[in-house]
Residue frames as qw, qx, qy, qz and C-alpha x, y, z in Angstrom:
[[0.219, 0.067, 0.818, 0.527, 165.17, -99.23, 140.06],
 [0.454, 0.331, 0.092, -0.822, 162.40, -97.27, 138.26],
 [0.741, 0.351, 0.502, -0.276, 159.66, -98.89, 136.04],
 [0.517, 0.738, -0.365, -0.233, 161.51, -98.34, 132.71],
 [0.071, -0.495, 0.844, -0.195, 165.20, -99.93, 134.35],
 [0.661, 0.017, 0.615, -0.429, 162.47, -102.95, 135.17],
 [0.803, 0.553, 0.184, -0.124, 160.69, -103.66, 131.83],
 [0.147, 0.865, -0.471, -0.092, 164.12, -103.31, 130.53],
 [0.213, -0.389, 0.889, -0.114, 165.85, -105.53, 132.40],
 [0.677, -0.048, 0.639, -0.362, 163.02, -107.95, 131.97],
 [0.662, 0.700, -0.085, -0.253, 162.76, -107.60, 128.25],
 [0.195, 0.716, -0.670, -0.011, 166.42, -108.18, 128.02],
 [0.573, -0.202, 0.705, -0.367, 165.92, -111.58, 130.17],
 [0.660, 0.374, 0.468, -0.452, 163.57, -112.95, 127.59],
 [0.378, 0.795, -0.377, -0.288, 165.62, -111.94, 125.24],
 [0.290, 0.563, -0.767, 0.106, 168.55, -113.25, 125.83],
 [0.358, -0.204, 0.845, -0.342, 167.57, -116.48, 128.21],
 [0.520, 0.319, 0.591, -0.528, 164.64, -117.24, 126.36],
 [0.336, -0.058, 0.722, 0.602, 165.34, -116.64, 123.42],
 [0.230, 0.828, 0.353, -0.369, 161.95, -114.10, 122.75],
 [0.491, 0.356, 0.379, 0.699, 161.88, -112.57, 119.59],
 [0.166, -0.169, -0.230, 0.944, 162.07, -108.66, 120.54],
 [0.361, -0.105, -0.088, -0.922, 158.62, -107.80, 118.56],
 [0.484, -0.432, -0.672, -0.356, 156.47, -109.95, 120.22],
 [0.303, -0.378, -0.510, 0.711, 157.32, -108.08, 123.78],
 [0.188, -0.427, -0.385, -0.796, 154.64, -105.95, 123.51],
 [0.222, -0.103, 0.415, -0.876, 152.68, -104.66, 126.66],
 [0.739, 0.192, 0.119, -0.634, 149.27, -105.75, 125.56],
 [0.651, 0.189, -0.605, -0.418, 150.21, -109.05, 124.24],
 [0.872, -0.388, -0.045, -0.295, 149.57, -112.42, 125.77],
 [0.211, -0.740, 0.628, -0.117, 152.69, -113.47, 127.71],
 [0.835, -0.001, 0.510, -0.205, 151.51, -117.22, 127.48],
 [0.782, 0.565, 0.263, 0.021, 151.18, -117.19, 123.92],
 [0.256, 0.852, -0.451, 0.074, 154.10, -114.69, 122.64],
 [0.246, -0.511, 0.820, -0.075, 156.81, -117.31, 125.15],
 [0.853, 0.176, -0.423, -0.248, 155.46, -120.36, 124.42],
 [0.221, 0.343, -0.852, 0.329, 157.48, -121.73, 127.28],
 [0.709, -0.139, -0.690, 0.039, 157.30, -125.09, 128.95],
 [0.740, -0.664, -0.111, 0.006, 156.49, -125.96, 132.99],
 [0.755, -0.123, -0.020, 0.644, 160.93, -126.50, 132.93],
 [0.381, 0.491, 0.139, 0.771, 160.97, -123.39, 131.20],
 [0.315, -0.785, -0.242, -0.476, 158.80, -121.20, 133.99],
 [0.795, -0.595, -0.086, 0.083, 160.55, -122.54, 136.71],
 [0.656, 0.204, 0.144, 0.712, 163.83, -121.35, 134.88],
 [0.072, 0.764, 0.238, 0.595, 162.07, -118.06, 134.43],
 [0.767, -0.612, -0.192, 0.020, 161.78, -117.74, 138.34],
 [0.790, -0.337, 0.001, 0.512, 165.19, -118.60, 139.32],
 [0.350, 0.332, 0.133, 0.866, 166.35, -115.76, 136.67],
 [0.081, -0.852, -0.245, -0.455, 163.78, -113.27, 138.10],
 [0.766, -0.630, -0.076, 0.104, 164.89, -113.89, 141.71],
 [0.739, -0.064, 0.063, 0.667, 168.51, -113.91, 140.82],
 [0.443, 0.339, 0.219, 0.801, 168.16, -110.19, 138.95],
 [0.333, -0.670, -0.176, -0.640, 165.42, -108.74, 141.04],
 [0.121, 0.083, -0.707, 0.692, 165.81, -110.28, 144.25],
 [0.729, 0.065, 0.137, -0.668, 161.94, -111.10, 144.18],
 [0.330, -0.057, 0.942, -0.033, 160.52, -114.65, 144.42],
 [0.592, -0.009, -0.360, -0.722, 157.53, -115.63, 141.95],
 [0.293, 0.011, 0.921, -0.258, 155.43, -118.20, 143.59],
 [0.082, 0.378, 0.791, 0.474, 152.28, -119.89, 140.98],
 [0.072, 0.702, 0.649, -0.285, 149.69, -117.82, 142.00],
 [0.064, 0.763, -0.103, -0.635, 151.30, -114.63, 140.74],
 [0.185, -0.139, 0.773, 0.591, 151.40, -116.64, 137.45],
 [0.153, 0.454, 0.872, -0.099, 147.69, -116.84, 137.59],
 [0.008, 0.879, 0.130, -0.459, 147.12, -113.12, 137.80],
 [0.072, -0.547, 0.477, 0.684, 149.60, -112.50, 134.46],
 [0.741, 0.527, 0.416, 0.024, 148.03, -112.56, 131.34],
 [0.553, 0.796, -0.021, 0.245, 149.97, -109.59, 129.42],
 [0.608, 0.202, -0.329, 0.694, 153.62, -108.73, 129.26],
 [0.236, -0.617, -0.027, -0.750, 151.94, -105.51, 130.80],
 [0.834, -0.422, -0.126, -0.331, 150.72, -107.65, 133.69],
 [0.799, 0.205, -0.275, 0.493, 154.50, -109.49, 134.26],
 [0.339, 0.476, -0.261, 0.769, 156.08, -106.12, 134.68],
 [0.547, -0.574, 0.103, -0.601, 153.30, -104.90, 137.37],
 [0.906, -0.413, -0.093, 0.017, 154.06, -107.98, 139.35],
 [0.760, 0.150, -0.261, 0.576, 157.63, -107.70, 139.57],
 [0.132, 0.481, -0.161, 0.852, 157.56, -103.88, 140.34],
 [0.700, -0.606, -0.178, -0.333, 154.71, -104.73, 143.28],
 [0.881, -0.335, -0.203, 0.266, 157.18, -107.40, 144.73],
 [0.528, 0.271, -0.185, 0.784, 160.21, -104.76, 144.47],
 [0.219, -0.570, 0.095, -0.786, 158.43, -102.03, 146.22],
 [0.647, -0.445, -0.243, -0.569, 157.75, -104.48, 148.76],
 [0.854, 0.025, -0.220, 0.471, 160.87, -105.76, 148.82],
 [0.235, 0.155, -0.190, 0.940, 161.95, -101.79, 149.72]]
């Protein structure tokens, strides 16, 4: 899965689970702020990443994510690490 196939998929996620309006997924924006999503709503996020990536998110890598930009880099870390 290349870095494009990734942000893709993840975009789509947000989309459609989350209900993200498509122009606030922006690279440079604040991931907090743009989702607005609740503690229920992160722990949702999770279970969907895990389920589509086969990566776990555990809080700390929530600490380290400020931009959507920042999101994608974790996921692609934990996949390459996963392979």
């Amino acid at each position: 899965m290349n870095k494009v196939s990734i942000h893709q998929k993840i975009n789509e996620i947000l989309i459609e689970e989350f209900e993200v309006d498509e122009e606030v997924i922006n690279p440079d924006a604040s991931l907090k702020e743009s989702l607005d999503l609740d503690s229920l709503d992160y722990v949702d996020l999770v279970v969907i990443i895990e389920s589509n990536f086969g990566v776990k998110l555990v809080e700390a890598d929530f600490a380290e994510m400020v931009t959507f930009q920042d999101f994608y880099d974790v996921i692609e870390r934990k996949i390459a690490a996963k392979n």
